[in-house]
N, C-alpha and C positions, 0 to 999 in steps of 0.2 A: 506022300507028297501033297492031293489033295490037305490033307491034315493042317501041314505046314501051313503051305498058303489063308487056309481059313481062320488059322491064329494068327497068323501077319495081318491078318486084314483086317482083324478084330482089334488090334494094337493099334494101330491106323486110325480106327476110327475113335476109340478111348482116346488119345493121343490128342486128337483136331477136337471133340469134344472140351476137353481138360483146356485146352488152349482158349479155343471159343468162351468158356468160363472165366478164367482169370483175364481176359481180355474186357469183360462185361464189368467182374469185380475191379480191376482200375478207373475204370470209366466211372462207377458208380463212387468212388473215392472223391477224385478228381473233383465230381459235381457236387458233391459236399462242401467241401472244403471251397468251391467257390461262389457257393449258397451261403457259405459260413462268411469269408471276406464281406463277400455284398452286402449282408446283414450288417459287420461288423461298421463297414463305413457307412453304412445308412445312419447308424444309431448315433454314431459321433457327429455327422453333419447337424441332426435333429435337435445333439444336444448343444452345438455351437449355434445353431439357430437360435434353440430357445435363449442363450444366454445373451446373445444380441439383441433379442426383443426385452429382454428385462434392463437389458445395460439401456435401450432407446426408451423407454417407459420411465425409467429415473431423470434422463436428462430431460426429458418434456415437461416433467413434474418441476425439475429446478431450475429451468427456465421460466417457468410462469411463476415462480415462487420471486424469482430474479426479475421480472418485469412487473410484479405487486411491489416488490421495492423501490424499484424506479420510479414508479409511478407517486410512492409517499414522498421519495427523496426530490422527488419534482415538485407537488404540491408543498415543501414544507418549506422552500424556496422561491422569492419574489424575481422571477425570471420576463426578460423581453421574448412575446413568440419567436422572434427570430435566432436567440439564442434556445429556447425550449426546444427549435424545431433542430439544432444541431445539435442538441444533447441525444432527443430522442433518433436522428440518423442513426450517432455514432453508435448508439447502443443498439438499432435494429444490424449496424456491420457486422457489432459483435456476435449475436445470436447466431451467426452462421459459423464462430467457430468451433473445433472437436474441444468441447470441456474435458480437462486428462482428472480434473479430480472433483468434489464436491464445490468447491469453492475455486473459480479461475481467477488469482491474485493480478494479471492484468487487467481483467475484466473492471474486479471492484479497482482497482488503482485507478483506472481511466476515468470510471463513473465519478468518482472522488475528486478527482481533477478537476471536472467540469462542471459540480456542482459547488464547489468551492472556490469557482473562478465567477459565482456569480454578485451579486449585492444581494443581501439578505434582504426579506420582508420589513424586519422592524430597525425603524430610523435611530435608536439608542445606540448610541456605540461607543463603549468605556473600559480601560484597563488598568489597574494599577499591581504594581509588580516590585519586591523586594529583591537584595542579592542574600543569600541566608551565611554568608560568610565572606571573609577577607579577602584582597588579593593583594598580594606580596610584591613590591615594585614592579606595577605594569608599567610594560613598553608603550612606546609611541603606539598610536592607533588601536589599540587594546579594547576590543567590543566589550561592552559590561553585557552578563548575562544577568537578568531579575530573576532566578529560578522558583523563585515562590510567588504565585500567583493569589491576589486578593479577589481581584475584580474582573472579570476579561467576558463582558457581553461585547455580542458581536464577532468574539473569537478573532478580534486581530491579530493579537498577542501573543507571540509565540516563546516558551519559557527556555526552548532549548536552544533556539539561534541569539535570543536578546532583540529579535526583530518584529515590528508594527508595523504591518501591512493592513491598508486602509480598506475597509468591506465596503464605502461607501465615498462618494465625492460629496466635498463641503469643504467650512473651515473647523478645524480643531485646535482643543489649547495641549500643549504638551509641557509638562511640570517633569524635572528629575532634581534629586538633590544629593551631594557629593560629601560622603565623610573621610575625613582625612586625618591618620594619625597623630599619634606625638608626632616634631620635628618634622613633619611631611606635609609638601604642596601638589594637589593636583588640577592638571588644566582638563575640563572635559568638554566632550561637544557633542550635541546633537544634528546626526546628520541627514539629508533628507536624500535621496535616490541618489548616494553615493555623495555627495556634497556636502561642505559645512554650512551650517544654520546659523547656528549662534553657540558661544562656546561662555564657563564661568572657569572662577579659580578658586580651591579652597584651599587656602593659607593657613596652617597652623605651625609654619617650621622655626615661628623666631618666640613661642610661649610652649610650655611644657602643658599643654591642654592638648586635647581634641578638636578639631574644629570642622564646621557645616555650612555650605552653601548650596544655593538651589539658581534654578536657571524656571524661567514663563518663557514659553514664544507662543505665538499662533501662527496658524498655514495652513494658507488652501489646498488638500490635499485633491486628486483623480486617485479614483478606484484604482487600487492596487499598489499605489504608491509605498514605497519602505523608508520608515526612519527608526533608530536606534542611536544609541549614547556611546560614546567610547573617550576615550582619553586623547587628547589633542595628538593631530596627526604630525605637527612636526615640532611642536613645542613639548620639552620634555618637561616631568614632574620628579620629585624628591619623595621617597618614600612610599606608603601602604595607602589603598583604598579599604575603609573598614567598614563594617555593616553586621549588625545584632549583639546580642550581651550589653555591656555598660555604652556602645558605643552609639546604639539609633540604627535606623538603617539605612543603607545607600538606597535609590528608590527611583521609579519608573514611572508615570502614569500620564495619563492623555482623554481626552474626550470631544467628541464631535459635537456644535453649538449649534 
């Protein structure tokens, strides 16, 4: 009997022993694996750190590369402080916002805006502008486009609207001349911020020739003012406006005196 009991007690105590053990060995798992996690998000935080510090390190860098430009594109323009001082606001507004890429196309569009909205440094201001082909019975009010540019100091001249906006106040002479087919008359006019100016007609429809007329006016233009050429707005023409090959060219041009 003794016997008995002395092995029972001995089982007993192996038993709480083996228990006490694997109850240490969990424990020591556990702390692993949560030594392991904490590591693991430590090391991801550090590297979402560092890559924030290198993403704010570029933008700082293209920022002052962005304000060295501003500063040319302001110097290379004859500007009133008072306009300087609201170019340079708007561009310190900008600077505050999140650049998503190398280049913020709002940013440069705005800057562009406002530096293009000023009077330029030099008082020259001259364009002359062909059309490099025909156009086939235009309608009333029909803008002539000059697509091929000779001359355009000052950059009034814009080749893709057919529109001359003034960089400068004064008076300017403005010259265009109108080729007209076989059998074809056209009426044209120069208009000045949406109005007619003065208008010519190029008659060739009662002789088997080509025929050419041109229009002089002068006008005191303000800064910013638009005039352009088109075909008379309620007086209709007969036939083709022509321009280059055997025919000369239909033609645009202006200068500030």
């Amino acid at each position: 009997m003794k016997t008995i009991l002395i092995f029972c007690a001995i089982i007993n105590g192996y038993l709480a022993v083996k228990e006490d053990a694997e109850g240490s060995w969990i424990e020591q798992v556990i702390e692993k694996k949560v030594k392991n996690f904490v590591m693991m998000a430590q090391k991801q935080s550090d590297d979402k750190i560092t890559r924030l510090e290198e993403h704010i390190r570029k933008q700082d860098k293209y920022i002052k590369a962005l304000r060295q430009e501003m500063k040319i594109l302001a110097e290379t323009f004859f500007v009133k402080d008072k306009n300087h001082d609201n170019i340079l606001n708007t561009w310190a507004s900008f600077n505050n916002t999140k650049f998503q890429s190398e280049r913020n196309p709002k940013v440069t569009t705005e800057v562009k805006r406002l530096i293009n909205s000023q009077p330029v440094l030099s008082t020259d201001v001259a364009f002359t502008a062909v059309m490099s082909s025909c156009i086939p019975h235009p309608s009333l009010g029909h803008t002539f486009i000059f697509d091929q540019v000779k001359t355009n100091t000052g950059s009034g001249y814009n080749k893709y609207s057919g529109h001359f906006m003034a960089p400068q106040e004064g008076i300017y002479v403005f010259s265009w001349t109108v080729v007209a087919d076989y059998h074809s008359y056209v009426r044209s006019e120069i208009v000045i911020n949406g109005s007619q100016f003065s208008y010519i007609m190029t008659d060739g429809q009662e002789i088997h020739d080509i025929h050419t007329a041109s229009g002089l006016i002068t006008a005191y233009l303000n800064h910013g003012d638009d005039v352009y050429i088109r075909t008379h707005s309620s007086l209709p023409g007969v036939g083709n406006v022509c321009s280059g090959g055997i025919y000369g060219f239909t033609s645009f041009s202006g200068w500030k005196i």
